[in-house]
VMD Tcl script that draws the C-alpha trace (Angstrom):
set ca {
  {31.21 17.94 9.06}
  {31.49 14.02 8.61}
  {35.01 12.57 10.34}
  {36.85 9.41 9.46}
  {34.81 7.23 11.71}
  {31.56 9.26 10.51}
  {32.24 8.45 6.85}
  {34.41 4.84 7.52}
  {29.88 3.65 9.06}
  {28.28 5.52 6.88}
  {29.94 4.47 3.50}
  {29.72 0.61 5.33}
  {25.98 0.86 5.97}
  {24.53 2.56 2.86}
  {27.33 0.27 0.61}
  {25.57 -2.84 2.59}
  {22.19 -1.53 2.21}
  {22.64 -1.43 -2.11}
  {24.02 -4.15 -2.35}
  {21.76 -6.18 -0.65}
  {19.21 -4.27 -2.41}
  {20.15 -5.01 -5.46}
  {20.83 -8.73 -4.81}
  {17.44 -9.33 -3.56}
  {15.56 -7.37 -6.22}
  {17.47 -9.76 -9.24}
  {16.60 -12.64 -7.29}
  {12.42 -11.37 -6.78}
  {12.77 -10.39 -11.17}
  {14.22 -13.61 -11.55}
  {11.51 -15.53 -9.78}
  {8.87 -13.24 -10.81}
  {9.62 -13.58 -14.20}
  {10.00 -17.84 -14.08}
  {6.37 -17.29 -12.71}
  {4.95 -15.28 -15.59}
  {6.88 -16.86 -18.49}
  {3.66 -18.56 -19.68}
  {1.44 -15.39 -19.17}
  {4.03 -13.06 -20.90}
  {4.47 -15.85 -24.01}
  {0.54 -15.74 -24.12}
  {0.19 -12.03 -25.07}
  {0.92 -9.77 -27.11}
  {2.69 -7.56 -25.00}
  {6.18 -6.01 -25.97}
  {10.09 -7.35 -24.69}
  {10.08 -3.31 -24.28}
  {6.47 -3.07 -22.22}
  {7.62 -6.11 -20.27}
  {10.91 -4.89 -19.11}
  {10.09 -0.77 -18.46}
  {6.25 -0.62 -18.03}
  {6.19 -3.99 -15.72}
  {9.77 -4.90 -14.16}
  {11.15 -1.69 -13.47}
  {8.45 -0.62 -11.69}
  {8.21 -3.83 -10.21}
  {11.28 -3.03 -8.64}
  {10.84 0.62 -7.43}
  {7.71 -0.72 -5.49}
  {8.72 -3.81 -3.90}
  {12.42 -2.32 -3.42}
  {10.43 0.65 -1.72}
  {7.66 -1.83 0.40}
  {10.41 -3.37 1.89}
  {13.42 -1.08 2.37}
  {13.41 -1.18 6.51}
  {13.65 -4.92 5.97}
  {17.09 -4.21 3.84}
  {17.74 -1.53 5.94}
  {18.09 -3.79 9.01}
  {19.88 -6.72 7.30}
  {22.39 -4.52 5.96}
  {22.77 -2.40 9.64}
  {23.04 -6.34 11.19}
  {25.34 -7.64 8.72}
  {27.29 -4.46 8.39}
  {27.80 -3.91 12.22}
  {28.18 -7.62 13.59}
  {31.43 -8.00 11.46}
  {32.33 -4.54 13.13}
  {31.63 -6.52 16.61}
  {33.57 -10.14 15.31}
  {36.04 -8.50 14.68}
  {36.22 -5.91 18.17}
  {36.41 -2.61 16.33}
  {33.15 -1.77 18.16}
  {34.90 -2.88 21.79}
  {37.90 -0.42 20.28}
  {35.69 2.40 19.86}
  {34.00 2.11 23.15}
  {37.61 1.32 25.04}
  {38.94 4.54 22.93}
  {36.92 6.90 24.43}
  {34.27 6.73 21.71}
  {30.61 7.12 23.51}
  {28.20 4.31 21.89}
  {25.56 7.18 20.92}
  {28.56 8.81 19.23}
  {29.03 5.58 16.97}
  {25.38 5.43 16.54}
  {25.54 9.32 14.71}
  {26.29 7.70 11.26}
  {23.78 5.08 11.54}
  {21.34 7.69 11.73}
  {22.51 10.00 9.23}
  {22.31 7.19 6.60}
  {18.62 5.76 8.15}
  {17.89 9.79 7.94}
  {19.16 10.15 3.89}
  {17.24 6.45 3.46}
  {13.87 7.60 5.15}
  {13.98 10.85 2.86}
  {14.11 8.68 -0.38}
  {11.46 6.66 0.83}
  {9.21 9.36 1.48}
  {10.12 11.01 -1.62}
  {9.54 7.51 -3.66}
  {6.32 6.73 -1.54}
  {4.48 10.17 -2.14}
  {5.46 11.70 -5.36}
  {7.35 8.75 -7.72}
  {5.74 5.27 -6.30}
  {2.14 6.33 -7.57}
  {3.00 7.00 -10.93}
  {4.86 3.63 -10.81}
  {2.12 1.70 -9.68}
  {-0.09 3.23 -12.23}
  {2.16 1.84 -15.35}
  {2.77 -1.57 -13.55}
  {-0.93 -1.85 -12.46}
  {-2.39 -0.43 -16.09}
  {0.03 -3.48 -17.73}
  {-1.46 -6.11 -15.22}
  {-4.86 -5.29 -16.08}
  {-4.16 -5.67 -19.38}
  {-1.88 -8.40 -20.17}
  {-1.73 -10.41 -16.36}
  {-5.30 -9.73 -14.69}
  {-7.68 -9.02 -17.63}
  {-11.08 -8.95 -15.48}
  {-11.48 -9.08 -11.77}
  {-14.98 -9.82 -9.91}
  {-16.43 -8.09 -7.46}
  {-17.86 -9.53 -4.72}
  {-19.90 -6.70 -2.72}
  {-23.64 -6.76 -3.09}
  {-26.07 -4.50 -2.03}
  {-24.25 -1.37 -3.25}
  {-25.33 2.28 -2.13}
  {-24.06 4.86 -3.31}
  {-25.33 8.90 -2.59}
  {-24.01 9.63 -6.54}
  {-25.34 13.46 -5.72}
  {-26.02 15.12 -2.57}
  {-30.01 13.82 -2.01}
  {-29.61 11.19 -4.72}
  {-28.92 7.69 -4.01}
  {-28.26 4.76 -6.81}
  {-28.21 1.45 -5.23}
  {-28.38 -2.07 -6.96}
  {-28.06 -5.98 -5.78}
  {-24.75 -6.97 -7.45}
  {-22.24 -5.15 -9.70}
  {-20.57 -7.69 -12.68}
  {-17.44 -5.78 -13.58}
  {-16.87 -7.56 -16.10}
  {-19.84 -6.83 -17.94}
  {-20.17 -3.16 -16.35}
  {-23.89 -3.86 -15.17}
  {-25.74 -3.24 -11.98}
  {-28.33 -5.62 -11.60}
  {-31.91 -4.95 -9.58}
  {-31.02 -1.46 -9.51}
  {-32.57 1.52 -7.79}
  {-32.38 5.42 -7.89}
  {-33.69 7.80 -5.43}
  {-34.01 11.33 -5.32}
  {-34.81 12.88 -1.78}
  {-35.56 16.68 -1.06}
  {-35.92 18.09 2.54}
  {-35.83 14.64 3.95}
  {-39.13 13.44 1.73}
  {-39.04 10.90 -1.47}
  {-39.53 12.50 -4.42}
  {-39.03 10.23 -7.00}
  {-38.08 6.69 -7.13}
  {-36.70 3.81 -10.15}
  {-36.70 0.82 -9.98}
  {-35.00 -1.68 -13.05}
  {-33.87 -5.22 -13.81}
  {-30.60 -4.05 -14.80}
  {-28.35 -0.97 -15.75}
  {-25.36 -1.25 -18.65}
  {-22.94 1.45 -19.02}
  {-22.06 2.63 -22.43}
  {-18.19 3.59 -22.21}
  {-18.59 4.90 -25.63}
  {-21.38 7.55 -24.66}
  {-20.63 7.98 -21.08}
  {-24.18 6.87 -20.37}
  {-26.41 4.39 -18.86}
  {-29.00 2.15 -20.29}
  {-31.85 1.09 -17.99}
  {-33.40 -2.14 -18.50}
  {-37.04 -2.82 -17.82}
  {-37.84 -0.43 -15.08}
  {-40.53 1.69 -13.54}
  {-40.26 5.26 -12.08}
  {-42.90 6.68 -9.26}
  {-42.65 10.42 -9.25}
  {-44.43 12.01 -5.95}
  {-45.91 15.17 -5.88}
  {-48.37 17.75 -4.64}
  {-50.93 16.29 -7.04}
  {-50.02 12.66 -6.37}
  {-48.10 10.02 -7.75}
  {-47.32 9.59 -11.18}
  {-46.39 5.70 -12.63}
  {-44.54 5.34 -15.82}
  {-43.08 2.14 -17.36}
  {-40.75 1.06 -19.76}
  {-38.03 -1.34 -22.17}
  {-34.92 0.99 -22.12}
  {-34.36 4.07 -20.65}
  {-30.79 6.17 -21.52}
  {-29.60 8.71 -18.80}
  {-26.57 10.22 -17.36}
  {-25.90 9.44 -14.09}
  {-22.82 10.92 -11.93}
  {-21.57 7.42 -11.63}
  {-18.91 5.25 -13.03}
  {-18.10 2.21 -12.61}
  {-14.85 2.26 -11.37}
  {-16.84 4.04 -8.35}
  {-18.37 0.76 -7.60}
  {-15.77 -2.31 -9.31}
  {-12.13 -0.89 -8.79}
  {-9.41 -2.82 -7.50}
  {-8.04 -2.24 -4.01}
  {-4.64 -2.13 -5.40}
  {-5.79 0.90 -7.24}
  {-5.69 3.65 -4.34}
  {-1.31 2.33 -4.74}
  {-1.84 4.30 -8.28}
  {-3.24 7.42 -6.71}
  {-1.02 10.35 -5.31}
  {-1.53 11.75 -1.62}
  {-4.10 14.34 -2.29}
  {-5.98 12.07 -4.91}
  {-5.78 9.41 -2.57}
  {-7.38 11.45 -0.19}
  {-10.06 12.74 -2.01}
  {-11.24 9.58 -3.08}
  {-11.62 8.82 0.42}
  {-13.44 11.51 1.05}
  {-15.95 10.94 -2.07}
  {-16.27 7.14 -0.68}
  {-17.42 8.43 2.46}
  {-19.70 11.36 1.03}
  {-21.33 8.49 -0.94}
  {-21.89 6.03 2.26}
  {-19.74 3.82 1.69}
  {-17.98 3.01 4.85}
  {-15.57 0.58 3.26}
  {-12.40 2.61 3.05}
  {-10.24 1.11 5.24}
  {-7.87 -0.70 2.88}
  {-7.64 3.10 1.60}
  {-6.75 4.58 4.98}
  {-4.02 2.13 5.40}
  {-2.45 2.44 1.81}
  {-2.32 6.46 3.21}
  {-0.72 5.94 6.29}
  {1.40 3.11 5.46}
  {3.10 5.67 2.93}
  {4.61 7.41 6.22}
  {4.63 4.79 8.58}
  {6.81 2.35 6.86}
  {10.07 4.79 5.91}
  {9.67 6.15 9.47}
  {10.20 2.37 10.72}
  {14.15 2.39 9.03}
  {15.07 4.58 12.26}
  {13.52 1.69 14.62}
  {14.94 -1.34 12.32}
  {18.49 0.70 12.46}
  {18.20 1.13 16.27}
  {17.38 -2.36 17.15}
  {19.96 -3.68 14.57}
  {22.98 -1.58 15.94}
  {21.94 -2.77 19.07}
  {21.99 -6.53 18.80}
  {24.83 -6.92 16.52}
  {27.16 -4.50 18.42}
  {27.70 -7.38 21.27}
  {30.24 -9.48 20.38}
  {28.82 -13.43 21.13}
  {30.03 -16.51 20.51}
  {27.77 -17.46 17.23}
  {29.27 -13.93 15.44}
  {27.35 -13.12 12.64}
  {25.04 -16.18 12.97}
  {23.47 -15.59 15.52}
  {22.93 -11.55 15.16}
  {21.18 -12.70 11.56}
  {18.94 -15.59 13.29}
  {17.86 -12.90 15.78}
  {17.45 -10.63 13.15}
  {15.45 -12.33 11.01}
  {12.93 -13.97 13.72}
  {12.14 -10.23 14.80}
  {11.23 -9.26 11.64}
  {9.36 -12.06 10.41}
  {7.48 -11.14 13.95}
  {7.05 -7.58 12.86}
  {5.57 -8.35 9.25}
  {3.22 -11.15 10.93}
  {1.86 -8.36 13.25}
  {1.66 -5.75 10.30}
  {-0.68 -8.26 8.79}
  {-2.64 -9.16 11.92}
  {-3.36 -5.56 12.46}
  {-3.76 -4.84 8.62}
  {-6.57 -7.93 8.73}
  {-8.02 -6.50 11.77}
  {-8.56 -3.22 10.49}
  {-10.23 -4.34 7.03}
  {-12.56 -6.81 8.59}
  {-13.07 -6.43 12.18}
  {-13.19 -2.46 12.39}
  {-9.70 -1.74 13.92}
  {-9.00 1.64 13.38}
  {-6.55 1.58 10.41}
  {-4.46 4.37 11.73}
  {-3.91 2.32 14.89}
  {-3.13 -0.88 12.38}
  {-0.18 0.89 10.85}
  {1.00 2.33 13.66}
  {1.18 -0.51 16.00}
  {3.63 -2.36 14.97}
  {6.12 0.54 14.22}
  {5.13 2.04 18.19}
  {6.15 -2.05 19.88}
  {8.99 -2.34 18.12}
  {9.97 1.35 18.90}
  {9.80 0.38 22.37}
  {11.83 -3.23 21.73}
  {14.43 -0.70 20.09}
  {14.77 1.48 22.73}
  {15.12 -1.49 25.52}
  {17.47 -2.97 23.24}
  {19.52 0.24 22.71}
  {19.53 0.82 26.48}
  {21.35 -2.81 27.46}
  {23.56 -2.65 24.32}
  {27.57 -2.56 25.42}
  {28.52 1.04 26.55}
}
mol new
graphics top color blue
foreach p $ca { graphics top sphere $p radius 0.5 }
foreach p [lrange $ca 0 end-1] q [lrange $ca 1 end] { graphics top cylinder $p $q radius 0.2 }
display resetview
């Protein structure tokens, strides 16, 4: 059962948390949207597409990415006026232990955590489908890809491979297909070029030349155009990044494992979009502990001061997210151990920071 001082924090904190949540989210629209004027004007998409398909779930995901942020400016705002104007000092001179006035902080970083997991796993991938599906087609109409030499094991003991992929046009160029049994070649294709048909779901080999071995040797054949169905699309081989944000937990995770079934050892930027999805609502319980513990000392610069500090840390805490998300795309860092990280120092800041605050 919540008592007066229970509710008085709680109601103060999650008040302070919307409201700065809300602030900051018209301000990113209104930016956002002086940024995009000319792309908007430029096609033909709907007032109505523009405002639910693209800016409300605009919103949900950057309100979500960065809720421990407003989570810690509202628990340093909130409290440091608590400590200007000694109601903290009263509730520590009253009797009041300072983990007892930390109880509320916790049961509102607790109920904000929830939502975020909630909005992370189940609502935020639907979201980022509709807002990603309207920048493909009205902000970001192609993208490149930049990977060459491709391989990719399409079927167990079948591997396609090619020298570049255009997205745009949907062709693999100087491409190959193998078909191995028992460890031994069996057949092998070489082409110029492969186009994909969307219409038929099939694809159209240009200018190639199949070796078939067997007991009775190897057969050549050679040809113009050659239509086939292959296990393989090309969203296998040219999807955006950004698109494992559109994918829920378990389809998230067996795309992963399909990556990795077909060689591909680049799925790290997919291992961290999967662990970030629990690691950043778990950091509002750190960003709550270190902000009740600087701003419950009253000091000289009040409020000032607490938000300098405040701000400094996290702009520390986001730099390192990055350095560790960078090190685990391109220089092999584990990417559980990239997420992580920065949540486990900043734990331990929070808990040296909770351990000199005023008692």
């Amino acid at each position: 059962m919540l008592r007066i001082l229970d509710r008085y924090i709680l109601s103060r904190f999650l008040g302070t948390f919307f409201f700065m949540l809300v602030l900051i989210m018209l301000i990113a629209v209104v930016f956002d949207l002086s940024e995009k004027t000319e792309d908007f004007a430029g096609t033909k998409a709907t007032t109505g597409e523009i405002i639910l398909d693209y800016y409300v779930n605009f919103v949900v995901f950057y309100a979500n990415r960065f809720s421990g942020l407003f989570t810690f400016l509202a628990v340093l705002l909130f409290t440091s006026r608590l400590a200007h104007r000694s109601e903290v000092i009263a509730m520590l001179s009253s009797g009041v232990s300072f983990p007892r006035i930390m109880w509320p902080y916790f049961l509102g970083a607790t109920l904000l955590t929830i939502l975020s997991l909630v909005i992370n796993h189940l609502v935020l991938p639907k979201a980022n489908e509709v807002r990603l599906a309207f920048e493909e087609a009205y902000i970001r109409v192609t993208f490149s890809v930049k990977d060459r030499h491709l391989h990719r094991e399409i079927e167990p003991g079948t591997i396609a491979y090619c020298e570049r992929y255009g997205a745009k046009e949907r062709t693999l160029y100087t491409f190959g297909l193998e078909r191995w049994e028992n460890g031994a070649l069996r057949s092998k294709l070489d082409a110029d070029r492969a186009e994909y048909d969307s219409l038929g779901g099939r694809w159209r080999i240009i200018n190639y030349s199949a070796r078939t071995m067997g007991p009775e040797g190897d057969r050549l054949t050679r040809g113009a155009l050659l239509d086939t169905v292959l296990p393989l699309r090309p969203e296998d081989l040219g999807q955006r990044v950004e698109m494992a944000m559109a994918m829920s937990t378990p389809e998230l995770n067996a795309y992963i494992e399909k990556k990795l079934r077909q060689g591909d050892g680049k799925v790290g930027p997919y291992l961290i979009e999967k662990h970030q999805r629990t690691a950043y609502p778990l950091a509002t319980y750190i960003f709550t502990l270190i902000g009740v513990g600087i701003a419950s000392r009253k000091v000289r610069g009040g409020t000032g001061l607490h938000l300098a500090l405040g701000v400094m840390l996290v702009l520390v805490y986001f730099f390192v997210v990055q350095f560790t998300t960078v090190a685990a795309t391109n220089a092999g860092l584990d990417p559980f151990l990239a997420v992580w990280i920065p949540n486990i120092g900043y734990a331990l800041i929070g808990a040296w920071i909770y351990r000199n605050a005023p008692k």
